[in-house]
C-alpha positions, 0 to 999 in steps of 0.5 A: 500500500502506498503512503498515501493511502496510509495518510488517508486511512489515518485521517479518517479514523482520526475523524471517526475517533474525535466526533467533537474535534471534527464538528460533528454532532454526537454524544459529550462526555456528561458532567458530573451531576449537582449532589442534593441531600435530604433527610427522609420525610423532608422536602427536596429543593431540585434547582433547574440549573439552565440559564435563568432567562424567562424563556429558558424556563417556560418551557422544561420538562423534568424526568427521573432517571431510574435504571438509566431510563428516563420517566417524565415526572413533571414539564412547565409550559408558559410558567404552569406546571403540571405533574405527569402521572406516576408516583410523583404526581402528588408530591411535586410542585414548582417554586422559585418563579418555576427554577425549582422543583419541590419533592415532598415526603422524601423517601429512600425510593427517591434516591436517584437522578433527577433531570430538567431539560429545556427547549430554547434557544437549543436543546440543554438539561442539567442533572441533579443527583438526589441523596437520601439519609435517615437516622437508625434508632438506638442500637439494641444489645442482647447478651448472651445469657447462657454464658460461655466457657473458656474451655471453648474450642471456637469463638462462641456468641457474645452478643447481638446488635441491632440497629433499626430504620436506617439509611444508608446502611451504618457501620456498626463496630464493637467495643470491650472495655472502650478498646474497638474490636477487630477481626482476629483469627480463631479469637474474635468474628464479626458476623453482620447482615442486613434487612431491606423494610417495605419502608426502602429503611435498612435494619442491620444486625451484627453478631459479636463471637469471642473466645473469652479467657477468666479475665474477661468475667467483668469486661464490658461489651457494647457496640456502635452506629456509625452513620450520616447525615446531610450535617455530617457524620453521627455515631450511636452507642448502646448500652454495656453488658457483661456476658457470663464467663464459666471456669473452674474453680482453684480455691476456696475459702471461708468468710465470717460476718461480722468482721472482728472480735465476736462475742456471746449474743451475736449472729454469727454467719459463716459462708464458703466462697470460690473463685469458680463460676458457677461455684461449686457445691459447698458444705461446711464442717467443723473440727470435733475437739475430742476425736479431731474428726470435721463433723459437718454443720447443718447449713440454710438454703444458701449454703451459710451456717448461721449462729444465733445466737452465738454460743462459746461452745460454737468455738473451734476449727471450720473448713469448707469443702466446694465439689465441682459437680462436672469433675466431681473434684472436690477442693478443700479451704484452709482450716478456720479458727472461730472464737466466740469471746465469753463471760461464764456466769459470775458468782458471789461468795457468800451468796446470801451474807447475813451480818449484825450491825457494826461488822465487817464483810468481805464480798468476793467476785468471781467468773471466767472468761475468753479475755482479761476481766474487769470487775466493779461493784455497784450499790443496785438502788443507786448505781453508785460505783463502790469499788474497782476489782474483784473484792467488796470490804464493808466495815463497820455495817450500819443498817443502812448498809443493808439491801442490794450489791452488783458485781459487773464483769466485763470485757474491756475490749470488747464492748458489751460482753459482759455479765452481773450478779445481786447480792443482798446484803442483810444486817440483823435488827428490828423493823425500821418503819419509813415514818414515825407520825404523819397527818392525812387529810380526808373527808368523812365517809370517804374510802382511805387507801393507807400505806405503811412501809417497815424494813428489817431482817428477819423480813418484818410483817405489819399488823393494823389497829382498825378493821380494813381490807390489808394487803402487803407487797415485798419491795425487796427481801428485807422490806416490805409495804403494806396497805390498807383501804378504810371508811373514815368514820368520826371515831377513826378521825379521833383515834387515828391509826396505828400500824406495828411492823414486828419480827423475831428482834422486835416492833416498831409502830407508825402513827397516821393521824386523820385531819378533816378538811375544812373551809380554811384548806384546799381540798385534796382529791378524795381519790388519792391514796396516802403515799410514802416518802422514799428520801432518807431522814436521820434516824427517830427515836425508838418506838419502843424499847427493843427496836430503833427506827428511821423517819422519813419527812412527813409529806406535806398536804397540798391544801397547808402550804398554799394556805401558808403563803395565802396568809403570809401574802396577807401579813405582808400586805397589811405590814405595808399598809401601816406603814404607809399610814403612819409616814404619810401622818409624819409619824414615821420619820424618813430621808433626810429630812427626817433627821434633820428634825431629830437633830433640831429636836436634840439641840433644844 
């Protein structure tokens, strides 16, 4: 072939080749399209992007590019717009004098390509690339409650995330203990799968598997959304879960609650504990002190020995023993030793001491314990301390001597362990009497309580001289009350009344005399019976020969002693009623002035 020829055959396929270098009317490389995005249920602005000239714009028609065929949606003519029928009939409309095309209720379906293409001067279109996005919902996790063991061969399921109603599909990524988790061979895998809804809306659903060790019992998993929107890039996060681990168990132990020193009284919990999920089947034993043989205890439905209460015989060596039911390998703890801190009961010797007036006694406290002791002894009618120790040394006994001492032991250590014993102390002699004399005011034909109170050892009984209905009351071992309900008549309130309290050693009397009220005192309720002074008096003389006694002050009557005041008020008040009078005759020499006179007087 001659050269010619080749130029020609090259000039022609160059033609061929480069339609636009050679003038000729053919198919342009399309630009790229203008991107538009939208939120799903919002509204599409499409701005047509011809020239913006009125005729440009009168005549357009708009189509919607869907598997690169072109569906007329909607056209403009004269500045009108009229929807084509379709799916888009409904919600098109023109806005912006007809340079923009509104599409409501955006759905994912819409995502496509939308072209406006007018007619004059010349033939143009613009595209328009319409993208659709939609929030998923919070992410939703399941755990794996079965749990997984760590003996496992293969990654087992940890946990499911699902994301609901997004668009496009999110990117879910899985999280231990805030670190990301990757694909890892044999260790970790990630399993995600999604779901087209009627709605075009995505839901997606990953699958975390793990091969997890001991260490991870407590580790945190959750997952994470990662999607966008037309304002950027978002990302949801779930909430945490813990998967159950299962291993075997290494040790086990016991725990004793409460913490620290125990003591008689307390409840007292013993549990066995392991560091196996699940734990093992526990039983407790305890050591028996005399063969050293482990005698198991008798446990609750949790497995815990309670002791309440807690007992010194609950003392001594505990072990716990934890079966593993799949291996039937049974692990035993370290032994245990419990000590329940006591006080045993105290005793006082002598138990019952008698002793005549102006002797002396010796009283000794005795008890044992788990710890050091500490001993006191207390007056039990005023809880006055008497001594610090063991030993007690009354001297020179007074009857006042007589009646109740406590001896305390406790533990200092230990707060509130601690235990007592009374004695009573009984000094011989005749019956004290509370009173000697004392007024009672009544009121003729009423019923009387009276009372009479008589202390002494042997233990003294009271006798009345009238007729009534007596009872008697043991207020301790050496003292007694007595009382007795009357009907005051005249000849009572003449007599009074007498009440003698008697003993092997001698009597002793008390006299009650029965003041009838009158108009000049206040009158007490008729209802109050006559009480008793429990204060100390100075001892009284004998009421006879053979017996001493004590008195008490004699309870003065309401009625008395406001009329007293009633009547001193009154002095007072006419005292100084004189003595106004006669100052203000001059009688009465005052001031200054006063003794000027008796001066002037003296010198004539």
């Amino acid at each position: 072939m001659g050269l010619p020829r080749l130029v020609c055959a090259f000039l022609l396929a160059a033609c061929c080749c480069c339609p636009r270098v050679a003038g000729v009317p053919g198919e342009a490389e399309q630009p790229a399209p203008e991107l538009v995005e939208v939120e799903v249920g919002s509204t599409a602005l499409l701005k047509c992007g011809l020239s913006q000239s009125q005729g440009n714009l009168s005549h357009v028609d708009w189509f919607s590019v869907h598997k690169e065929k072109r569906i007329p949606i909607f056209r403009v003519r004269q500045g009108q717009g009229q929807s084509e029928p379709g799916e888009y009939q409904h919600r098109l409309s023109l806005q912006d004098r007809g340079a923009t095309l509104a599409l409501t209720q955006v759905t994912p379906h819409d995502e496509r390509i939308f072209l406006c293409q007018g007619k004059r001067p010349r033939s143009q279109e613009h595209r328009i690339q319409l993208r659709v996005y939609k929030a998923p919902e919070e992410p939703n996790i399941q755990v794996n409650a079965l749990g997984i063991p760590v003996d496992s061969k293969e990654p087992e399921e940890v946990a499911t995330c699902v994301g609901r109603n997004g668009y496009p599909i999110p990117q879910v990524i899985w999280y231990k203990n805030g670190r990301p988790l990757k694909e890892e061979k044999n260790r970790v895998h990630i399993q995600s799968s999604q779901t087209v809804e009627s709605s075009g809306l995505y839901t997606l659903q990953s699958i975390l598997k793990a091969q997890l060790v001991k260490e991870d019992k407590d580790a945190q998993f959750y997952c994470e959304l990662n999607y966008r929107l037309p304002s950027g890039n978002h990302m949801k996060e779930s909430r945490e879960v813990t998967v159950p681990v299962f291993y075997p168990t290494e040790k086990v132990w016991l725990e004793v609650e409460p913490v620290g020193m125990l003591k008689e009284g307390d409840r007292v919990e013993i549990r066995c504990l392991a560091d196996g999920n699940p734990p093992p089947h526990f039983s407790i034993s305890k050591q028996n002190p005399s063969t050293r043989e482990a005698e198991e205890e008798t446990t609750n439905d949790n497995g815990v020995l309670v002791l309440e209460p807690a007992q010194k015989e609950h003392s001594g060596l505990y072990e716990c023993q934890g079966l593993d039911l799949d291996t039937m390998i049974s692990l035993p703890s370290e032994p245990q030793e419990l000590l329940v801190n006591y006080v045993s009961d105290v005793r006082v010797s002598p138990a019952a001491p008698e002793r005549q007036e102006g002797s002396s006694l010796t009283l000794i406290c005795e008890a044992e314990s788990s710890q050091d002791l500490e001993f006191q002894w207390l007056r039990e009618e005023t809880g006055q301390v008497l001594e610090r120790g063991p030993v007690l040394q009354l001297h020179d006994l007074k009857r006042e001597a007589g009646g109740g001492y406590r001896c305390v032991a406790s533990v200092p250590s230990i707060p509130g362990l601690n235990r007592t014993q009374l004695v009573n102390v009984a000094i011989f002699g005749p019956p004290w009497m509370a009173f000697k004399e004392r007024k009672v005011w009544v009121k003729e034909n009423m019923m009387l309580n009276l009372s009479c109170e008589a202390s002494g050892h042997p233990r003294p009984t009271i006798s009345w001289n009238v007729n009534g209905t007596a009872s008697e009351q043991d207020q301790d071992p050496q003292r007694v009350l007595s009382t007795l309900n009357v009907l005051v008549t005249p000849e009572l309130l003449e007599t009074g009344v007498e009440c003698t309290a008697s003993n092997d050693l001698g009597k002793n009397t008390s006299v009650l005399f029965l003041e009838l009220v009158n108009l000049t005192t206040l009158t007490p309720d008729s209802n109050t019976t006559t009480g008793l002074s429990t204060s100390t008096a100075s001892p009284h003389t004998r009421a006879n020969s053979t017996s001493t006694e004590r008195k008490l002050p004699e309870p003065e009557s309401q009625g008395v002693v406001i009329v007293a005041v009633i009547v001193c008020i009154l002095v007072l008040a006419v005292l100084g009623a004189v003595l106004y009078f006669l100052y203000k005759k001059g009688k009465l020499p005052c001031g200054r002035s006063g003794k000027q006179e008796m001066e002037r007087n003296t010198s004539i």
